[in-house]
C-alpha positions as CSV (number, residue, x, y, z in Angstrom):
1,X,57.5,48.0,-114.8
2,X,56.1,46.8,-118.1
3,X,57.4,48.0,-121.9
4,X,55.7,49.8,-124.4
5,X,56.4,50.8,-128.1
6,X,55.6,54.5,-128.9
7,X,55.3,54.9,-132.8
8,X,55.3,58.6,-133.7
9,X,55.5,60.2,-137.2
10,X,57.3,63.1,-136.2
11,X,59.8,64.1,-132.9
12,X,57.4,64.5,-130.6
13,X,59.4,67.4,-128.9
14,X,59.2,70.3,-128.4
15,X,55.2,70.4,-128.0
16,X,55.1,73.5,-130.4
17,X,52.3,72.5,-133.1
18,X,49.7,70.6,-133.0
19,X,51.1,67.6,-133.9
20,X,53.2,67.0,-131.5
21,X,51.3,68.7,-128.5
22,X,49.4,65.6,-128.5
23,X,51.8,63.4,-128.8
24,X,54.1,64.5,-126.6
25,X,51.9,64.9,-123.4
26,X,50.7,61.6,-124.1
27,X,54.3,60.2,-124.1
28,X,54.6,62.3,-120.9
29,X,51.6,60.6,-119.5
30,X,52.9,56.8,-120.4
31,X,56.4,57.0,-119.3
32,X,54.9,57.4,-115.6
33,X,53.6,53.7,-116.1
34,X,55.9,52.1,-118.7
35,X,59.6,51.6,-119.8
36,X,59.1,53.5,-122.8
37,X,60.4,52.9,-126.2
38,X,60.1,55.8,-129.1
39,X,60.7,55.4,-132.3
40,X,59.8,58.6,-134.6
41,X,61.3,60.2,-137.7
42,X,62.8,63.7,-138.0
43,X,61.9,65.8,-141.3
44,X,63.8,69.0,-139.7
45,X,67.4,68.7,-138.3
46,X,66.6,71.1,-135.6
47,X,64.6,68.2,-134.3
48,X,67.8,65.8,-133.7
49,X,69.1,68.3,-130.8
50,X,65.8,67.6,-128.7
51,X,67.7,63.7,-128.4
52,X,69.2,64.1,-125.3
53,X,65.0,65.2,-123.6
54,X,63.5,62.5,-124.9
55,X,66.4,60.3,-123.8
56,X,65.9,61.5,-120.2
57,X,61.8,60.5,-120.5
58,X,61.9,56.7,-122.5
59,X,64.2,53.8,-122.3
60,X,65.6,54.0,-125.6
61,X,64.7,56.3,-128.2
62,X,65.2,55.8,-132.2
63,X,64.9,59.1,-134.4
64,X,65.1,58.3,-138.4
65,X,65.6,61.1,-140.3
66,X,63.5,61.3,-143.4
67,X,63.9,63.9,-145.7
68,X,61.1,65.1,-148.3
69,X,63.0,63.9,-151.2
70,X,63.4,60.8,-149.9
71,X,59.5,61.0,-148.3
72,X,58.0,62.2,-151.4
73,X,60.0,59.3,-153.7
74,X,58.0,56.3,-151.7
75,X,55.1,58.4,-151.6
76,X,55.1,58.5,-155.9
77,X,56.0,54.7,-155.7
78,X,52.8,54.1,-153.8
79,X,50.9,56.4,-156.0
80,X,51.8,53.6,-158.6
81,X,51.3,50.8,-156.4
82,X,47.8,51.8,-155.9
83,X,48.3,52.9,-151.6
84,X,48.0,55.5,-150.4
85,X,50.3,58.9,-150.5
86,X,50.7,59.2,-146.7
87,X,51.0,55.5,-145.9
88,X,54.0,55.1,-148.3
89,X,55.3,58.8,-147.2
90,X,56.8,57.2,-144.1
91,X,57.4,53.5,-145.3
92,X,61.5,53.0,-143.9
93,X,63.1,49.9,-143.4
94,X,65.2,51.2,-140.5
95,X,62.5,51.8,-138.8
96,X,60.9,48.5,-139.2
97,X,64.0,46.7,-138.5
98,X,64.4,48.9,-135.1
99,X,60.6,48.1,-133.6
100,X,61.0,44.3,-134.9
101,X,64.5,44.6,-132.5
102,X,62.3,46.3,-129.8
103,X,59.9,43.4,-129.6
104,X,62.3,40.8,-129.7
105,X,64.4,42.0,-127.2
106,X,61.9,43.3,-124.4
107,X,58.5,41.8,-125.5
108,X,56.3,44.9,-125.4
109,X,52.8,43.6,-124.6
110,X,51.5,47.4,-124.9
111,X,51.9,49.3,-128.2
112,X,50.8,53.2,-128.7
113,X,50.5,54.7,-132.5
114,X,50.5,58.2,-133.0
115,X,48.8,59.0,-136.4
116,X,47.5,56.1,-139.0
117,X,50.9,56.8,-140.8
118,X,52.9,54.6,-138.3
119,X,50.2,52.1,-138.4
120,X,51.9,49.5,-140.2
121,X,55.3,49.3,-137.8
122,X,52.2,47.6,-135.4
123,X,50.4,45.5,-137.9
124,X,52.7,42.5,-137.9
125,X,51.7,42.2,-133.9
126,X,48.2,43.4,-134.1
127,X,47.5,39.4,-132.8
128,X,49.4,39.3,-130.0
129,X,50.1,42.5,-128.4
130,X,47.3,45.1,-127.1
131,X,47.4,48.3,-129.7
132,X,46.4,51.6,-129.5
133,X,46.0,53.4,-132.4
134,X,45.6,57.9,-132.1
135,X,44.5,58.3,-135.4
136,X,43.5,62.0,-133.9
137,X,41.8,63.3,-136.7
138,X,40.4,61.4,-140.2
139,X,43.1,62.5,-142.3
140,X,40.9,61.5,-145.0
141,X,38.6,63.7,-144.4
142,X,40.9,66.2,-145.2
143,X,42.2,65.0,-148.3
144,X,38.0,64.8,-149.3
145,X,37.8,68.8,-148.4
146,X,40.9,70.1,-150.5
147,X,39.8,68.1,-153.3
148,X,36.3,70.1,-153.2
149,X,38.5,73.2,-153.5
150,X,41.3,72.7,-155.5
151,X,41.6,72.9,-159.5
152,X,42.5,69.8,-161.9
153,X,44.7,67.9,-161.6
154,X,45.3,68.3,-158.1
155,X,41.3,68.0,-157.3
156,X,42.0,64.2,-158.5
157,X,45.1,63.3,-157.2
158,X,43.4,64.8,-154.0
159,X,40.2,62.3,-154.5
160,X,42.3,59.7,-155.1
161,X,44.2,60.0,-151.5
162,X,41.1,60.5,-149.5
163,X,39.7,57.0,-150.8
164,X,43.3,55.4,-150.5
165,X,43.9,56.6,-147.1
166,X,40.4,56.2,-146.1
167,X,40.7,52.5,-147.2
168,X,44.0,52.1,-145.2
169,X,42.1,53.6,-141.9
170,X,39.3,51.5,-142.0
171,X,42.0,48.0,-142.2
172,X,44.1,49.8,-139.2
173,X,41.1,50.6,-137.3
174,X,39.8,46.9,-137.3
175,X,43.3,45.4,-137.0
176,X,43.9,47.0,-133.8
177,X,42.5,47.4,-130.0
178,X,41.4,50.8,-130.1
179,X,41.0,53.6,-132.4
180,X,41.1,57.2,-130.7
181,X,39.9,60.4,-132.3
182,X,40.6,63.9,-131.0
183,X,36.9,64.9,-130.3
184,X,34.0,62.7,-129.6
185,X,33.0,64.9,-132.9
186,X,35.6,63.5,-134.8
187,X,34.9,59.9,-133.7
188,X,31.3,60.1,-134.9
189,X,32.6,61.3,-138.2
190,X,34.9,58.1,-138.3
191,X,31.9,55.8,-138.1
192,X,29.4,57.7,-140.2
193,X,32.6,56.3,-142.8
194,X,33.7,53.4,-141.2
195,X,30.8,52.3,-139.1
196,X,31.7,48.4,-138.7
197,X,34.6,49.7,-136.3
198,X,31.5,51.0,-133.7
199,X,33.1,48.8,-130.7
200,X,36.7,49.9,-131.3
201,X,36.2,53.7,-131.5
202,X,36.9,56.0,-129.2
203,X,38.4,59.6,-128.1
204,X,40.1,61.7,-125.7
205,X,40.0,65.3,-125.5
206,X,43.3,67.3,-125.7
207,X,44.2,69.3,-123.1
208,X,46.3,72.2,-122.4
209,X,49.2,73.2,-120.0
210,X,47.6,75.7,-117.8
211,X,50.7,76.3,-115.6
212,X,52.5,77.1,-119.1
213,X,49.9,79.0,-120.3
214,X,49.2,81.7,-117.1
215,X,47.5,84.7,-117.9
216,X,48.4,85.9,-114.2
217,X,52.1,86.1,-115.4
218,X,54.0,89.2,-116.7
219,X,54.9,89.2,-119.9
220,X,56.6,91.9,-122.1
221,X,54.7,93.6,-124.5
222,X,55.5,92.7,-127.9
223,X,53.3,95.7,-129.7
224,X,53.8,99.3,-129.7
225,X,51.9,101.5,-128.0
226,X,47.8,102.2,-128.6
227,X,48.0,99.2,-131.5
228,X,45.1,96.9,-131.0
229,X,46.9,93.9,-131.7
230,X,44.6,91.1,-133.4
231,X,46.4,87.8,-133.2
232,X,46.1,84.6,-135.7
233,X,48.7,82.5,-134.6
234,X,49.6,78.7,-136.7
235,X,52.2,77.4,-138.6
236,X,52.1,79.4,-141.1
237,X,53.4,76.8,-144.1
238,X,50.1,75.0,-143.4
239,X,47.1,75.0,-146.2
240,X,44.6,75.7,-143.9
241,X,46.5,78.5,-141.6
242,X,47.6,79.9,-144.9
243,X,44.1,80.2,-146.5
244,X,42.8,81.4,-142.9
245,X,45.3,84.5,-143.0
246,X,44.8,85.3,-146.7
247,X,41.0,85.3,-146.2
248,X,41.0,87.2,-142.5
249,X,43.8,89.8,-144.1
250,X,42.1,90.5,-147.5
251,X,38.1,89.8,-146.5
252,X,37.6,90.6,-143.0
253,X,40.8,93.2,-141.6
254,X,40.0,95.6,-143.7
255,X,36.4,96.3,-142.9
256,X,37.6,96.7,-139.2
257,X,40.1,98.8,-139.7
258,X,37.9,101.1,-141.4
259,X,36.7,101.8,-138.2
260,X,39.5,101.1,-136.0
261,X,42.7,102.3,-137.5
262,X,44.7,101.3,-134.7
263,X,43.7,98.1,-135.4
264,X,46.5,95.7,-136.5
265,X,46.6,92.0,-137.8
266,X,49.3,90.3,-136.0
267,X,50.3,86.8,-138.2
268,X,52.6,84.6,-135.6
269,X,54.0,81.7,-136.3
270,X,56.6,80.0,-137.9
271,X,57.8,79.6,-141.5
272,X,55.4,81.6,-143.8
273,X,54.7,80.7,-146.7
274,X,55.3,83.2,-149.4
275,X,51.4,84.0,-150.0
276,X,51.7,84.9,-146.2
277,X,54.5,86.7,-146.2
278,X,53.3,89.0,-149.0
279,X,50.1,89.8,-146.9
280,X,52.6,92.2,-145.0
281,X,52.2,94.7,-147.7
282,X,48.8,95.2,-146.6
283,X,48.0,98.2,-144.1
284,X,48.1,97.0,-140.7
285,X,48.8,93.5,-141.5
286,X,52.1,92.2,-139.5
287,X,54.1,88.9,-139.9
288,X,56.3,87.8,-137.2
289,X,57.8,84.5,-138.4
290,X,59.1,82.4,-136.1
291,X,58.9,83.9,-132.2
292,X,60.5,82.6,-129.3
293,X,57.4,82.8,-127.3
294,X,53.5,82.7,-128.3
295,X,52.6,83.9,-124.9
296,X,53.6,87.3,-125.2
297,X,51.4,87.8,-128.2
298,X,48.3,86.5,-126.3
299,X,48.9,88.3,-122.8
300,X,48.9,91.1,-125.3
301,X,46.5,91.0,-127.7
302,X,42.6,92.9,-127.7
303,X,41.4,89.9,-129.8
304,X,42.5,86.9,-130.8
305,X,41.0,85.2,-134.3
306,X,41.1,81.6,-135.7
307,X,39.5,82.4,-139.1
308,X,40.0,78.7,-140.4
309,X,37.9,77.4,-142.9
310,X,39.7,73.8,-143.3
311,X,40.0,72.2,-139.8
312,X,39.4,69.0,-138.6
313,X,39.8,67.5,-134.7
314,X,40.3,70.2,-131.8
315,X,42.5,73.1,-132.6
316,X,45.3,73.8,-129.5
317,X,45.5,77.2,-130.9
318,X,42.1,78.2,-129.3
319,X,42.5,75.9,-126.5
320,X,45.7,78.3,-125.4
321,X,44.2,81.6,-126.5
322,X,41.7,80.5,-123.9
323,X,44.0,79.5,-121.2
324,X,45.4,82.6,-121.4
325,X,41.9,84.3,-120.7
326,X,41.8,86.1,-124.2
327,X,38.6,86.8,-125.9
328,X,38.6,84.4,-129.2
329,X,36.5,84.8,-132.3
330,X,36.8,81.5,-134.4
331,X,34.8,80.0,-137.3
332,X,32.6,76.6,-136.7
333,X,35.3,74.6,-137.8
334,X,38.0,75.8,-135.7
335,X,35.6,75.7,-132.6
336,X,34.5,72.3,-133.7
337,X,35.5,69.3,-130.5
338,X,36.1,72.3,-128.4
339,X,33.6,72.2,-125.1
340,X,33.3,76.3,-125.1
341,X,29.9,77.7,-125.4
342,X,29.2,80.4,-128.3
343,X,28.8,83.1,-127.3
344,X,29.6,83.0,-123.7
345,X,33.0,81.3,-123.9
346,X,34.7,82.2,-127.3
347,X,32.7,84.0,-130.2
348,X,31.5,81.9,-133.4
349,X,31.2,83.9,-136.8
350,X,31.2,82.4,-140.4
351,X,30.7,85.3,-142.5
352,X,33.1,88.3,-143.5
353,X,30.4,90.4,-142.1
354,X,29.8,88.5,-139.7
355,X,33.6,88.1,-137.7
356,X,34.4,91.8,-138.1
357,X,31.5,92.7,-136.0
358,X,32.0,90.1,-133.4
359,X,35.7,91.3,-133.7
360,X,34.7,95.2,-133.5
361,X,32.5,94.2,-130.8
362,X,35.7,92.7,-128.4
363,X,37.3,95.8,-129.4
364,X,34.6,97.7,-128.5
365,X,34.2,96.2,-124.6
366,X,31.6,93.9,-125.9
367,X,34.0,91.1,-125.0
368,X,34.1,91.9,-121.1
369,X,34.1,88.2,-119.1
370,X,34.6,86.0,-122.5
371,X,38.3,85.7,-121.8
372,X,37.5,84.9,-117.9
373,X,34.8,82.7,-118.8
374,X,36.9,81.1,-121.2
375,X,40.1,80.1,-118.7
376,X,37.2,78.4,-116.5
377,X,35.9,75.9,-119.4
378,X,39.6,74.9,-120.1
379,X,40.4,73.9,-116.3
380,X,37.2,72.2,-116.3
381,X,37.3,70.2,-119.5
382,X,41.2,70.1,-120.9
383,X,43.1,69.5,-118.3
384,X,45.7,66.4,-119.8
385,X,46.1,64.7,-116.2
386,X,41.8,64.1,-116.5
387,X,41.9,63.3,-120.0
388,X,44.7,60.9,-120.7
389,X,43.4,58.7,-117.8
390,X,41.6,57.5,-121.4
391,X,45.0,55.7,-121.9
392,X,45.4,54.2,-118.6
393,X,41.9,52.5,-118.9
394,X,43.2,51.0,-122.4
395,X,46.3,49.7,-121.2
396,X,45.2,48.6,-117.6
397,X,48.5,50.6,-115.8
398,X,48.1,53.2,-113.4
399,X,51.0,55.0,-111.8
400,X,52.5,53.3,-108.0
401,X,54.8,54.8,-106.7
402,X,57.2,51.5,-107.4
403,X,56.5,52.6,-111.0
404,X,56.2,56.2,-111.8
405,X,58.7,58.5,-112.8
406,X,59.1,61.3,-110.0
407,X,57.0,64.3,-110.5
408,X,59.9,66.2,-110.3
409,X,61.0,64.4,-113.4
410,X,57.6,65.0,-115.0
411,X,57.9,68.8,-113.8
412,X,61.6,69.1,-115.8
413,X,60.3,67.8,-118.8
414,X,57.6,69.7,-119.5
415,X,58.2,73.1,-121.2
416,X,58.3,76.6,-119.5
């Protein structure tokens, strides 16, 4: 059984946000063909319990804690060096030392980097070992859009880290293999900017655990009785979740709870942001913080909303709104890289206006079949087992039964 480096920029466990969804399934998927190694850094403590799981999955596991302080000090050194912010961000020498050890002691031809952040750990053996770099979504992209909306001097500093990082994927995406992207949307908007990296480019579409997410379970009802329980559910210290609630809460709830005042705005998620948490002051609007469970809050809910106006690659909060068969009203850019057809599989709306009456309109009936309809496109498009076959292509290793972990193992490690 061959050995491959797994380079993450954050614990890739629990899957419970969208960046490590990804990341993890696709560890999940490799550790059936490969002895594994992971090295990843921990910005929350909580993260350095999950140890002893990944330790069961990989064949040797290396977790650098990096705290902001110490993250945001490289990234202002890089500011005057001229690189980018996120590139320096999560610059450590431990963790250079640790994969230069990995390679010398088991020769990894195979290496698999999770986000352009951990590019450079691969650079120095971009020559002779095959790399895969999941940029999943161009970060820079992002940067571009919340320097178009914010005020001087962050409008700059913004600027500045779109054409940095922008710079630093275009070296990464011609110095390695392979260059994956989230969507086959989000590819194509890779080489309208990078367009010299055409035969390198690629994508796979995420998936979603649709034993995990079962809408034929039972599930307790988190609401109280006759609330129509609207659901946004994100990180909620996030820019764009945080500018999604503000705008649905302020702009959009309150015109359809004029008409339905049983109608309530359910925020879930974990750490709010003051601006979120302050949005509970408004009638109807609820924020839950932290839950143990999303699933309840779907099973549960009349409607749910992605109302984001930021958003780049394929969000895994519709994705599991759908699996759970709910009727989902999202903006363009939440629905963007997401197979579902408008109208018939989730709702699309860009206007105030707009999303309250294709919101007023589930909680009218009008939704009857969307959340059906919706399960169906998921099992036929994102299932991860289809999808991540992407990988095995790449890397030339399919499972044998001489070589695969035991499903039984995969079973166990995936969350219930």
């Amino acid at each position: 059984m061959r050995h491959l480096l797994f380079l993450a920029h954050r614990v890739p466990y629990p899957p419970d946000k969208g960046e490590k969804i990804r990341a993890y399934h696709a560890l999940i998927h490799l550790a059936q063909r490969f002895k594994v190694h992971l090295g990843c850094f921990a910005d929350d403590p909580d993260d350095l319990n999950h140890l002893p799981h990944l330790q069961e999955i990989c064949e040797t596991v290396r977790v650098v804690s990096l705290s902001r302080r110490q993250g945001l000090a490289r990234a202002l050194r890089g500011f005057a060096s001229g690189s980018s912010l996120s590139e320096q961000y999560f610059r450590d020498a431990a963790m250079t030392r640790w994969a230069s050890e990995i390679m010398r002691r088991f020769c990894p031809q195979s290496i698999y980097v999770f986000s352009s952040a951990m590019a450079p750990y691969a650079l120095p053996y971009a020559s002779s070992q095959r790399v895969i770099l999941d940029m999943v979504d161009v970060d820079s992209e992002k940067w571009r859009v919340y320097s178009g909306k914010s005020s001087w001097p962050m409008s700059l500093i913004y600027a500045r880290e779109s054409r940095t990082l922008l710079a630093f994927e275009r070296s990464a995406a011609l110095a390695f293999d392979r260059c994956l992207f989230v969507s086959m949307a989000e590819a194509e908007s890779f080489l309208r900017l990078v367009p010299e990296a055409a035969d390198r480019v690629g994508h796979y579409d995420n998936g979603v655990d649709l034993v995990h997410f079962d809408p034929a379970r039972s599930y307790a009802n988190p609401f109280h009785a006759n609330c129509e329980a609207i659901v946004f559910v994100g990180t909620m210290n996030y820019r764009p979740n945080i500018e999604a609630a503000e705008w649905f809460a302020r702009d959009i709830f309150p015109r359809i709870r004029a008409s339905r005042p049983a109608a309530e705005f359910w925020i879930v998620g974990a750490d709010p942001a003051s601006r979120v948490t302050r949005l509970s002051r408004l009638a109807g609007v609820r924020v839950t913080g932290r839950v143990e469970d999303v699933r309840p809050y779907l099973a549960h809910s009349a409607c749910v909303v992605t109302p984001l106006q930021i958003a780049h690659g394929v969000q895994n909060k519709v994705l599991e709104a759908m699996a759970m068969s709910k009727p989902v009203v999202a903006t363009p850019e939440a629905a963007e890289g997401i197979s579902a057809v408008a109208g018939e599989e989730l709702l699309i709306a860009e206007t105030p206006s707009a999303f309250a009456d294709a919101v007023m309109s589930v909680l009218s009936g009008g939704g009857f079949g969307l959340g059906r309809r919706a399960r169906k496109r998921v099992e036929s498009d994102h299932q991860w087992s289809r999808n991540l076959q992407v990988l095995d292509d790449l890397l030339g290793e399919h499972v044998s039964d001489e070589s695969a972990l035991s499903h039984e193992t995969v079973a166990n490690a995936l969350p219930r």
